[in-house]
C-alpha positions in Angstrom: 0.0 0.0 0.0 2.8 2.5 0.7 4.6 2.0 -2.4 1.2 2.4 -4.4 0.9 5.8 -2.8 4.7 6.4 -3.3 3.6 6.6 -7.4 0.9 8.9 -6.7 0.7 12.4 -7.2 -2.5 14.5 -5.6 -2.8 17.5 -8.1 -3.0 20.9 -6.6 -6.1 22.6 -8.0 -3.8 24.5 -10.8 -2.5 21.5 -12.3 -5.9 20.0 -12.5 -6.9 23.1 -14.3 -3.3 22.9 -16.6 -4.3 19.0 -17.0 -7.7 19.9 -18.2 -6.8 22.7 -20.4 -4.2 20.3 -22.2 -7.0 17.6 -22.4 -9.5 19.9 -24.1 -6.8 21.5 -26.7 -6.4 17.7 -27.4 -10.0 16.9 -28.0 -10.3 20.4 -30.0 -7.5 18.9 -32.1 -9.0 15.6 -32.4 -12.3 16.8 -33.5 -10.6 19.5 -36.0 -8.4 16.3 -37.7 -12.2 14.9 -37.9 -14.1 18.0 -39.5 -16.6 18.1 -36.3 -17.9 20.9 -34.4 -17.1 21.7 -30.6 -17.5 24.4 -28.3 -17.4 25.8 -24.9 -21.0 25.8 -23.3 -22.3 26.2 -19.8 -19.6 26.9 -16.8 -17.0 26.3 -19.3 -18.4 29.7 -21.4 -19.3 31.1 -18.2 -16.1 31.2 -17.0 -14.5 32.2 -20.6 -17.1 35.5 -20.7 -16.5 36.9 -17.4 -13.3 35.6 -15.9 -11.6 35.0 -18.9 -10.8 31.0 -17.5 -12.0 28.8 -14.7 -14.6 30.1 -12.9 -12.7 30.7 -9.7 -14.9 28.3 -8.0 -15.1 25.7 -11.0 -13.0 22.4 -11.4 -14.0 21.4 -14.3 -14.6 21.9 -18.6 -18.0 21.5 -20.8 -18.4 21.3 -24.3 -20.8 20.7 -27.0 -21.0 19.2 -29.8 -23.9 19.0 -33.2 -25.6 15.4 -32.6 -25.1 14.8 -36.1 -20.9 14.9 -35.4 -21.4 13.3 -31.9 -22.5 10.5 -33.1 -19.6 10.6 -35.9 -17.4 11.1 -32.3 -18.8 7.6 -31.2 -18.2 6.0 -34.1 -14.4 6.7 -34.5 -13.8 6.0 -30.6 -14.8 2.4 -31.9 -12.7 2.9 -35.2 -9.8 5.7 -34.4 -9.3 5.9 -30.9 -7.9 9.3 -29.8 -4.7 7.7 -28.1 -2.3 8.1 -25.6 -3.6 8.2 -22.3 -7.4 9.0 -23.5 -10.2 7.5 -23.9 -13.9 8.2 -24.8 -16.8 7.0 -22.6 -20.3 7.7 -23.5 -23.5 7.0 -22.0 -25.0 5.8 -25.6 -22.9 2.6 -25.8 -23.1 1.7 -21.6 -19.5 2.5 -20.9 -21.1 5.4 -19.2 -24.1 5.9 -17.3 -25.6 9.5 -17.7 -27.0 10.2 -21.4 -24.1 12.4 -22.7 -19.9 11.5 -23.1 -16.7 12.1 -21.5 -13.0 12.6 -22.4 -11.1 10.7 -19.4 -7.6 10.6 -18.9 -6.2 7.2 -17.8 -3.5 8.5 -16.4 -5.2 9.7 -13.6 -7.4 8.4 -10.8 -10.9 11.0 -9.8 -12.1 11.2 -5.8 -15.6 13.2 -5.6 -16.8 14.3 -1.9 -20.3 13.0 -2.8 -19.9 9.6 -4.2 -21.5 8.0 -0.8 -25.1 8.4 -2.7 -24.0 7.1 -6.1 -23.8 3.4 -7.6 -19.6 2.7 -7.9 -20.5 2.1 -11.7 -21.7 5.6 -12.0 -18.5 7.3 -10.3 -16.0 8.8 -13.0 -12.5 7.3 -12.1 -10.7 9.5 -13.9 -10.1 13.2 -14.8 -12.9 14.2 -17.4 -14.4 17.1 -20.1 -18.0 16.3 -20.3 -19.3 16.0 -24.0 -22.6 17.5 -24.5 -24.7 16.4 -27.9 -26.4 19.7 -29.1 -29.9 18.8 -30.3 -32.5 20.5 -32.1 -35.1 22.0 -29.9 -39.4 23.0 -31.0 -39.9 26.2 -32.3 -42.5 27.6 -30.3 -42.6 28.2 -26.2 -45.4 25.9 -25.3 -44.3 23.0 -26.8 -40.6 23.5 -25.4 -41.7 23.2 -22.0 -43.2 20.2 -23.1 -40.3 18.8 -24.0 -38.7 20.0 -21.0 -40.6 18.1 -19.1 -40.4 15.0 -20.0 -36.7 15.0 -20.7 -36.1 16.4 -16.7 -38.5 13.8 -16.2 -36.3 11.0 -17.6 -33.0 13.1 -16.8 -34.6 12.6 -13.0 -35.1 8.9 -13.7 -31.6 8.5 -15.1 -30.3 9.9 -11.7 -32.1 7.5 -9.3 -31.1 4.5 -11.7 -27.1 6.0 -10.9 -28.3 6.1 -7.1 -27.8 3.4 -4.2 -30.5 2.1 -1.9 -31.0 3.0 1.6 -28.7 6.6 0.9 -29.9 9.8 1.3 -29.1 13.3 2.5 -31.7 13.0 5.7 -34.2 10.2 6.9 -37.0 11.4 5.0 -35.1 12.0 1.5 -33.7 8.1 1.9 -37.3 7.2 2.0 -38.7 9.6 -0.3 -36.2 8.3 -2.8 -37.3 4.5 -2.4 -39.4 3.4 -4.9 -38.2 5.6 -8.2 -34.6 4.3 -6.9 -36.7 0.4 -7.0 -38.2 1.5 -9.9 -35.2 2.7 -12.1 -33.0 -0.2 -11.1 -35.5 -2.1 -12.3 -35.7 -0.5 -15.8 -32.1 -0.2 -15.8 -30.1 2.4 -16.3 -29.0 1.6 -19.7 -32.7 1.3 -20.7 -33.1 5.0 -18.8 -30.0 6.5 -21.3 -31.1 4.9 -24.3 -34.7 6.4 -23.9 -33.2 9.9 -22.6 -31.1 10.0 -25.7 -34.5 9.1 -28.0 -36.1 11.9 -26.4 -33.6 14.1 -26.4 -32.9 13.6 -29.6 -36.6 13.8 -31.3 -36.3 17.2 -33.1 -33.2 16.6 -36.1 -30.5 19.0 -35.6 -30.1 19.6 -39.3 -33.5 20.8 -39.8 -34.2 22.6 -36.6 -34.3 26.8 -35.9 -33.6 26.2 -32.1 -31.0 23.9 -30.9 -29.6 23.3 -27.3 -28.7 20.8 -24.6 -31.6 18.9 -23.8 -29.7 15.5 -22.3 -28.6 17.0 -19.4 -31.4 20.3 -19.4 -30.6 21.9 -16.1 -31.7 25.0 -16.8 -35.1 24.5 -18.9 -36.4 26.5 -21.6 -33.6 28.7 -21.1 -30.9 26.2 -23.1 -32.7 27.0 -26.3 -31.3 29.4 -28.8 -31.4 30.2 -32.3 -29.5 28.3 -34.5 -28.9 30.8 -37.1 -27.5 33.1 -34.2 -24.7 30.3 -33.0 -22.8 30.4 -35.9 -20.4 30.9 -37.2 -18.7 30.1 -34.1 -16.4 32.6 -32.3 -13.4 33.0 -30.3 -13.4 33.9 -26.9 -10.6 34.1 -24.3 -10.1 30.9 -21.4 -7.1 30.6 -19.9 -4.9 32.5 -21.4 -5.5 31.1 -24.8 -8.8 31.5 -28.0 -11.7 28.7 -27.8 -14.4 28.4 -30.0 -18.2 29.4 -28.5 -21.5 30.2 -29.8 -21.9 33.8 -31.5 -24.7 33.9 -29.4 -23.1 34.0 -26.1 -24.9 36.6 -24.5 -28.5 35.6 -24.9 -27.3 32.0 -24.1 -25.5 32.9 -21.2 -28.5 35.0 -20.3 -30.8 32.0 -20.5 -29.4 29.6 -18.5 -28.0 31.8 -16.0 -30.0 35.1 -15.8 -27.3 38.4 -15.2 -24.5 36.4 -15.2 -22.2 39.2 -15.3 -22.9 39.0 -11.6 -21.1 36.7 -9.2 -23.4 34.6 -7.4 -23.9 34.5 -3.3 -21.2 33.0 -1.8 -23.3 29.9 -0.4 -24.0 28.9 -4.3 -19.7 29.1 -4.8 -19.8 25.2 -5.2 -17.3 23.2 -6.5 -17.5 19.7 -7.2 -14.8 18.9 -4.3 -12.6 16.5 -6.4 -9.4 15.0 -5.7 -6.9 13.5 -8.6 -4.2 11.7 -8.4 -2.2 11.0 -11.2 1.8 8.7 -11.8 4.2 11.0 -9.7 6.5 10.8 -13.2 3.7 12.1 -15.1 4.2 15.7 -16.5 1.6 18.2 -15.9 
């Protein structure tokens, strides 16, 4: 046991931030090689717009990419592997267990805080960028909250599926949370993702005039945009370096966040509380 911790490194919060900035220049130049799209979206933009990197808070990066190239993105992890110490990981084929995909690095071993609640299947064991597929999205109001709803529903269903029995933050959420945790386990959590993904993917990217994240829709009607506003994409500043975003920003931004320009309460400062090891001969 000592010598196994001998060989590990704990990462200061910097070089997780370095690590992950190197990882998504790698998966920018992956997708570039490959003709697909991908973007900074949610924190990730946040954090670009008004800090100009990392959120200070934030330990972590999001992008996005069309569904059309996503599933292009899946298809060469089968058939052109990125490489090196990477791998893909995506929800679609079971080697993950939410309905979107990651970029891990193997070379490196993920603690959260929270994982007490959480199946060990459904804990990432490694650094990660989360993947988003961008979907197309209804045109009108009323039947985008529609939508909403049932994808939180099944994003909601997804997340009891990931959950353990007999876990909760009080007595009364542990038995709250019973059944839809019987429930889901029942279903399966690779049934959940698969119909997520279905549902999340109903309106064709190609063809639609709104488009957004719907497979991990946090923030509800708000993660819609225009289409014909995103693009062409943009450059904006993150870390000291130019990554591409929507055109759209602002009213995206806005959306999903409200005045974002302001920093939030201090109470809502969360970060996800993560601890990485990585070899101790490993450059950063």
């Amino acid at each position: 046991m000592l010598k196994k911790m001998q060989e590990k490194k704990q990462l200061t919060q910097q070089e997780i931030r370095t690590r992950l900035v190197q990882m998504l220049d790698d998966l920018l130049a992956y997708c570039n090689k490959h003709g697909l799209t991908c973007f900074l979206v949610g924190g990730t933009l946040l954090g670009a717009i008004r800090h100009k990197g990392f959120i200070p808070w934030d330990d972590d990066i999001d992008v996005g990419i069309p569904r059309d190239d996503y599933e292009k993105l899946r298809e060469l992890a089968r058939t052109e592997p990125i490489g090196g110490h990477y791998a893909f990981a995506f929800g679609d084929d079971g080697s993950y267990s939410s309905p979107y995909g990651q970029m891990i690095d193997l070379d490196t071993r993920l603690r959260r805080a929270s994982t007490e609640y959480l199946l060990e299947s459904a804990v990432t064991a490694h650094l990660y960028i989360d993947i988003f597929p961008v979907d197309g999205y209804p045109d009108t109001a009323e039947e985008t909250k529609r939508f909403i709803r049932r994808v939180t529903f099944l994003r909601k269903a997804v997340k009891y599926s990931r959950s353990k029995f007999g876990r909760g933050t009080s007595g009364f959420r542990t038995i709250l949370k019973f059944f839809p945790v019987f429930v889901t386990h029942l279903l399966g959590n690779r049934f959940l993702v698969r119909r997520m993904v279905r549902e999340a993917s109903k309106y064709p990217y190609e063809s639609a005039n709104y488009i957004g994240i719907s497979a991990n829709a946090l923030y509800g009607v708000g993660e819609r945009y225009r289409k014909d506003e995103a693009f062409p994409l943009i450059e904006v500043p993150f870390e000291r370096k130019q990554y591409p975003a929507v055109a759209c920003y602002d009213g995206y931004l806005t959306g999903i966040y409200g005045n974002y320009m302001e920093l939030p309460p201090e109470e809502k400062r969360k970060s996800h509380h993560i601890q990485v090891y990585c070899k101790a001969n490993t450059k950063q």
